[in-house]
N, C-alpha and C positions, 0 to 999 in steps of 0.2 A: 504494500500500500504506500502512494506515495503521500509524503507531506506535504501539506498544505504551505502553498508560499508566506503568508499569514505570518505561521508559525514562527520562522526565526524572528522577524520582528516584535511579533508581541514578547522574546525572551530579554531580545537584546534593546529594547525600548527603555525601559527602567537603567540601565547603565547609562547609553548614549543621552538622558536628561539627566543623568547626574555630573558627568563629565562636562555637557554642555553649560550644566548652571555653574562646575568648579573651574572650569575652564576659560569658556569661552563669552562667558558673562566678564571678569574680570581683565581680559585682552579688550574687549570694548570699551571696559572702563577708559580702559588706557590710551587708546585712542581720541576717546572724547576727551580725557581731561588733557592732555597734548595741545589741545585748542583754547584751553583757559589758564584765565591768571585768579586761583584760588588760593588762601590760605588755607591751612583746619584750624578746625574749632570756628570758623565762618560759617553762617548758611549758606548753602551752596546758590541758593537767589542772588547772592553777591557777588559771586564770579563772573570776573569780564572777560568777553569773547577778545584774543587776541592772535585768531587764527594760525598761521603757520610761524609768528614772532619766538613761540619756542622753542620751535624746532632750530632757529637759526641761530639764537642764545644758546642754544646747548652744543651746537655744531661749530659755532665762533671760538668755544670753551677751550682753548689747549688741554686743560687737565682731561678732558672727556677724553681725549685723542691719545692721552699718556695714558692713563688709565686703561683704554682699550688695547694699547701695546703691551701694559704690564699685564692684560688679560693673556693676551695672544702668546706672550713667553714662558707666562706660568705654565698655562694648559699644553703648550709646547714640549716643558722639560719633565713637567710632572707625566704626562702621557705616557714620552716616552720610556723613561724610565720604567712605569709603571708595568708598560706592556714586553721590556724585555726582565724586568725581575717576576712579573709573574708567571710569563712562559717557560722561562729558567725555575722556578720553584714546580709548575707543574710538572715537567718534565721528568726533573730531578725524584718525584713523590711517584710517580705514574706506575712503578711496581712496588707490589706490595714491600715492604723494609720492617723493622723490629719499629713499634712506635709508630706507626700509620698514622694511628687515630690521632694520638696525640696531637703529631706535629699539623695533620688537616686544621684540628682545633686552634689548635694554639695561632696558627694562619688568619682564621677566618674570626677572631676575637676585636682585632680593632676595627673591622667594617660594623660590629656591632654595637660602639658604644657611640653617643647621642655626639654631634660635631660641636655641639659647645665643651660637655666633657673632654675632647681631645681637644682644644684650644687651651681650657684651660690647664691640663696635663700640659702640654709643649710649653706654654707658659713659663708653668715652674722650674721646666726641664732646664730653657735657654736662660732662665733668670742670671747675670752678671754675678750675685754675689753668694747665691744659694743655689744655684743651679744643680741638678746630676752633672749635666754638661761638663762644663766648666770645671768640677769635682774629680772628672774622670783625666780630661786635659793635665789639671796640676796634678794628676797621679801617674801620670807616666813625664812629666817634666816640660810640656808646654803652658804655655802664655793664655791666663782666660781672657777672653774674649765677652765683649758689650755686644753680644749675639742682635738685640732687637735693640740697639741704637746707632747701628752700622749697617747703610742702605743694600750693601752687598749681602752683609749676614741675614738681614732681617729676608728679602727675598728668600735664601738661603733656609731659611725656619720655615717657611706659608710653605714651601716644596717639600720638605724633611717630614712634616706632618700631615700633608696630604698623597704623599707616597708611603708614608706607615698606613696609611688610615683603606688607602683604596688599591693597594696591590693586592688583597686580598680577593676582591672582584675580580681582575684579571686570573686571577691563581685558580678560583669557584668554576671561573667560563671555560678556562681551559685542559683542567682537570677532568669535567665531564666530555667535552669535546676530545681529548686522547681515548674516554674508556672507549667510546662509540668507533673507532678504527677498527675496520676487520685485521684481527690478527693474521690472516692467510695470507692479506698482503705484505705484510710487516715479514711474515713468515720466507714469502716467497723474495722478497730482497736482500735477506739474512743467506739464503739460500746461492741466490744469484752472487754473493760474496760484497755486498752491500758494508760496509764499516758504519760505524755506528754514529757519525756525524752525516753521513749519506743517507743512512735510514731516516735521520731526523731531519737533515736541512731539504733532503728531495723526494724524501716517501710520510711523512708523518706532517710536518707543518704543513707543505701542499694539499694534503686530505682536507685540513682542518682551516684554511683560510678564510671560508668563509664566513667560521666562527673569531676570527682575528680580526678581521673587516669590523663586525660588528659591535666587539667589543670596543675597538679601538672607536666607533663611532660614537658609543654611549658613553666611554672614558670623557671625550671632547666635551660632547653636552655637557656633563655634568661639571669638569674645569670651569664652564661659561659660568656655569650658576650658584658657584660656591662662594659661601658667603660666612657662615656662622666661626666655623675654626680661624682665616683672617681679622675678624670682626675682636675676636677676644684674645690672640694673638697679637697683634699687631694696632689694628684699626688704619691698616692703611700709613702706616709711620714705619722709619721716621721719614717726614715731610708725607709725600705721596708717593714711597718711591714700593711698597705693596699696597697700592690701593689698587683695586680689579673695579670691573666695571661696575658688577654690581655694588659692592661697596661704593663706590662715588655715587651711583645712583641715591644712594639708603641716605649720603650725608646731604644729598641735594635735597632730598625729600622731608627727613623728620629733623634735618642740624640748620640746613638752610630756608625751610621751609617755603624752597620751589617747587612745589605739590608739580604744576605745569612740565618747567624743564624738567625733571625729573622724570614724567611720563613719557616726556619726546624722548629722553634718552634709553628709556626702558623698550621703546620703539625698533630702537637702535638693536639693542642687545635679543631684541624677540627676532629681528631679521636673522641674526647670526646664529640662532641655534636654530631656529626655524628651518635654517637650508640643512645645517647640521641634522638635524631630525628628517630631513626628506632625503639627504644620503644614506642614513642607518636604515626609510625605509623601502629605498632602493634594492641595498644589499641585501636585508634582510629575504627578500623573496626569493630563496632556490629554484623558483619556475619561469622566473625571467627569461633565461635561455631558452627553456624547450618554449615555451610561449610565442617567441619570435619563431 
């Protein structure tokens, strides 16, 4: 019997107005408010229409333009890294070893405490005077270091803490992406006299690419939109030289209280993951090819 066409809608009906009203209710806000000059704590009757004068305030901004660079570099260094120590941690875990479980656990532990907890952990780590850091430095006979008052070190920290925090993710993708490899071909390369950086750089990560693609595109997105671990980390010091996009946005909005530019800038940043998310859901579709 077949199903009624109906059917899937009335399932997936309830989701797609949930998403709508969490979603795509608040990208409209955003767009509207882009066009006005509002305080908060104002009634919103009091808002004057100042058309596209935001967008050009926000885009006149240097700091908007640093800001979007110091985004572009984080998610750059952090990415990468992320995605060759997690493909190296999978790899390494991918047969069974004494301690399995353990060390999976012990992996997959800092993905799951809250990003202000790990801001405020790194915090204390980099602290100048009380630091582990710095602790561990003077114990083997170097110079402690003003970790987050040194515009190279403090970048240096926002990176250190969101490669603890999200190498995990890479490690979780790519772990289940190795179990899922037919062994026969794994087998038949071993066989063929295959060495074992050949099994991996030309019969094992080519299998699994397309699970690499897609992590590495989700890795990106989420770089764009990190906010809470810098936020109490750092806050964007010293000067502006870790402030990310979002961050500038957050101090446009509740420090400087340009509710407006703020929104046009946020405009900005919804572009840039926007394409970022229609890449991941590009790759994501394995039927692409036979499709064509």
């Amino acid at each position: 019997m077949r199903t009624p066409s109906w059917v899937p809608a009335l399932y997936l009906g309830p989701a797609v107005l949930v998403m709508a009203a969490a979603c795509l209710y608040p990208v409209l806000s955003a767009f509207q408010l882009a066009g006005y000059d509002w305080s908060m704590g104002t009634p919103w009757n009091s808002a004057r229409w100042v058309g596209w004068d935001n967008f050009v305030t926000a885009f006149a901004n240097p700091r908007v333009w640093s800001s979007l660079w110091t985004t572009l570099l984080f998610a750059a260094v952090c990415v990468t890294a992320e995605m060759v120590l997690g493909i190296a941690l999978a790899l390494a875990l991918e047969h069974p070893v004494r301690g399995m479980a353990m060390f999976r656990t012990l992996f997959i532990l800092p993905m799951m405490i809250a990003p202000i907890a790990v801001g405020l952990a790194w915090r204390y780590m980099f602290d100048a005077q009380f630091g582990l850091i710095n602790a561990a430095l003077k114990a083997v006979g170097l110079n402690a270091q003003l970790w987050l008052a040194d515009p190279t070190l403090a970048f240096i920290a926002i990176v250190a803490a969101d490669i603890w925090q999200w190498t995990p993710f890479v490690f979780i993708m790519m772990i289940a992406a190795l179990a899922n490899i037919d062994g026969a071909v794994i087998e038949a390369a071993r066989i063929d006299g295959a060495r074992w950086w050949q099994q991996t750089f030309l019969v094992k990560l080519p299998m699994v690419m397309h699970v690499i693609a897609i992590t590495l595109m989700m890795r990106l997105i989420d770089a764009f939109r990190v906010l809470e671990v810098i936020y109490v980390l750092t806050f964007g010091g010293p000067g502006d030289s870790t402030e990310i996009l979002a961050l500038h946005i957050y101090k446009t909005a509740f420090v400087g209280q340009q509710l407006g530019v703020a929104a046009a800038i946020s405009v900005l940043l919804l572009a840039v993951v926007a394409l970022l998310s229609w890449g991941a859901l590009r790759l994501s579709n394995p039927m692409k090819g036979e499709s064509r």
